[in-house]
C-alpha positions, 0 to 999 in steps of 0.5 A, a space after each residue: 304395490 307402487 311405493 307411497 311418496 313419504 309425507 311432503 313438507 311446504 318446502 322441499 330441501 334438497 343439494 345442487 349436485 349429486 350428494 358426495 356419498 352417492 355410491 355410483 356414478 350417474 344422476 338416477 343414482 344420485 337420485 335414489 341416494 337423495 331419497 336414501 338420505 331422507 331429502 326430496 330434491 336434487 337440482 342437476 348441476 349442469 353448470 359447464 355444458 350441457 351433454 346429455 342423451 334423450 334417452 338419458 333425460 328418460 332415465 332421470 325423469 323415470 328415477 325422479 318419479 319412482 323415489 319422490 324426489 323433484 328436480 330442478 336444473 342448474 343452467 351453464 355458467 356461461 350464459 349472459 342475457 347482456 352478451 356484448 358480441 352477437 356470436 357470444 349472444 348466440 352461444 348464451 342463447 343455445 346454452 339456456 335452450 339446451 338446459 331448458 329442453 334436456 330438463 323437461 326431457 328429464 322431469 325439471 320444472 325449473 331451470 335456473 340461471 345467471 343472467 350475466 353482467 351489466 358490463 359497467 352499463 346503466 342497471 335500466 338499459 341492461 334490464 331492457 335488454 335482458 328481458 328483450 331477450 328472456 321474451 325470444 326465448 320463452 316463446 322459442 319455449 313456448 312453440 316447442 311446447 317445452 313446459 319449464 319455469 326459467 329462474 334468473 337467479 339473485 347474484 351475489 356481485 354489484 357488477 351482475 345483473 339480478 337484484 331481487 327487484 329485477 329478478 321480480 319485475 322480470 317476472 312480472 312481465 314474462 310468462 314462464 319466468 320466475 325468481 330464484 332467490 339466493 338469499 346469501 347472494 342477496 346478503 353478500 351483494 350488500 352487507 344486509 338482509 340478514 335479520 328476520 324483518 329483512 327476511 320477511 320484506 323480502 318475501 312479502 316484495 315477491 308477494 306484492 309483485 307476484 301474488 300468492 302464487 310467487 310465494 307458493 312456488 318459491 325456488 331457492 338457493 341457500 348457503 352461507 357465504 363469504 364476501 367482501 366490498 365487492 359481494 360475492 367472494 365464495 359459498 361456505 358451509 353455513 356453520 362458517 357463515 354469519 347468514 341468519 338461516 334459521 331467521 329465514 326460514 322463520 319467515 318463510 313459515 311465517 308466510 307460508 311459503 311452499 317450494 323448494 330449498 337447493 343447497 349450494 354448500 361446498 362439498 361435502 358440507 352441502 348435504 349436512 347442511 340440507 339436512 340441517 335445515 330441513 331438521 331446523 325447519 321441520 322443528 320451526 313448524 312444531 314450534 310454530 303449532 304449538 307442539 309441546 315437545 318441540 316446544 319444551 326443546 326451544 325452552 332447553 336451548 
């Protein structure tokens, strides 16, 4: 008898990168670690190059399957949609290609990655040329028949291209993209969104510029992060950050969000911290049906 998947939680919590315990070496096994350890989701970190068999891709497709766990593709690096020389642009675009391909190969849905930098150019014109190119390469996609979401990630530095309004409006005008919100990224970038209503008005701009279905297929990144006049400085573990993560998912169960959460902690906080949040959130939907032993938990603190 095939095994039964355990009950699915609205959103999925799950590390970018193979948890540091795992006992073997090779994603199928980091796969099957994820689910020892009770979560439902690795984001594959193929975030130098992109190196992988076809018949590998098959290996982690078929280990995603057998344990229940969703996979999502962390992009190389070096991508950059505003590359400033044709040859860099070139090797961006094989890049973002190659992650697509291998990731459906090997069971992602989402391939996430940093849109690049504006290049001390105007924010309007660096947009256009971002989704010039997000529009050729989606069709390359397209006629390939290789079925994923491409994420353009919210960067954490005022030099790069992915504010949450980018990162939405790209999605409105480009079949098969859609955001994948760092909410730390967001809070270093400027100092704020860290309080619930910020939180909330948030989710409800990718309600407004996406529908339902923005809210309903949420990819995210979370950690805590440390940062400085300039944003983004370094992920931290989140028990050393001041991000408001449990104000977050509040509003994601107030919204009744679905998706997945990746966390980017540093090693070996990252899966502490996923499972931290999942707890924090599993509790935050007892609380929020009125469950009375969760309840009286809340009363307790």
């Amino acid at each position: 008898m095939a095994k039964q998947p355990p009950p699915a939680d609205p959103i999925r919590f799950g590390t970018v990168g193979a948890p540091q315990s795992t006992p073997r070496p090779g994603t199928p096994a980091a796969i099957e670690h994820v689910r020892l350890l009770g979560l439902d989701h690795l984001e594959i970190a193929w975030v130098q190059s992109v190196r992988i068999t076809d018949e590998a891709c098959a290996e982690i497709k078929e280990a995603g399957l057998k344990h229940h766990v969703s996979l999502s593709i962390h992009a190389p690096y070096y991508i950059n949609l505003n590359s400033q020389t044709a040859d860099l642009m070139r090797k961006s675009d094989e890049r973002l290609l190659a992650a697509a391909r291998k990731g459906f190969l090997a069971g992602a849905r989402n391939i996430v990655f940093h849109p690049g930098s504006y290049h001390n150019q105007p924010p309007e014109k660096v947009y256009e040329r971002a989704k010039e190119k997000l529009l050729e390469i989606t069709e390359i996609l397209r006629r390939e028949k290789v079925d994923v979401i491409l994420r353009p990630e919210t960067m954490g530095k005022s030099a790069m291209i992915g504010t949450l309004d980018e990162t939405i409006q790209l999605s409105r005008e480009i079949p098969g993209v859609l955001p994948a919100i760092d909410f730390a990224h967001c809070h270093a970038r400027t100092g704020q969104y860290n309080t619930y209503e910020e939180f909330a008005a948030m989710l409800k701009a990718v309600e407004t510029g996406l529908g339902r279905k923005g809210l309903e297929s949420l990819h995210i990144h979370l950690s805590g992060i440390q940062y400085g006049p300039k944003g983004e400085q370094c992920h931290l573990p989140l028990n050393e950050a001041d991000l408001q993560y449990r104000e977050i998912l509040r509003a994601l169960i107030d919204c009744r969000a679905r998706g997945t959460i990746a966390v980017e902690a540093p090693e070996p906080f990252h899966v502490a911290d996923a499972l931290t949040l999942q707890a924090t959130y599993r509790r935050l939907l007892k609380l929020q049906a009125g469950e009375a032993d969760a309840v009286e938990d809340e009363i307790a603190e």
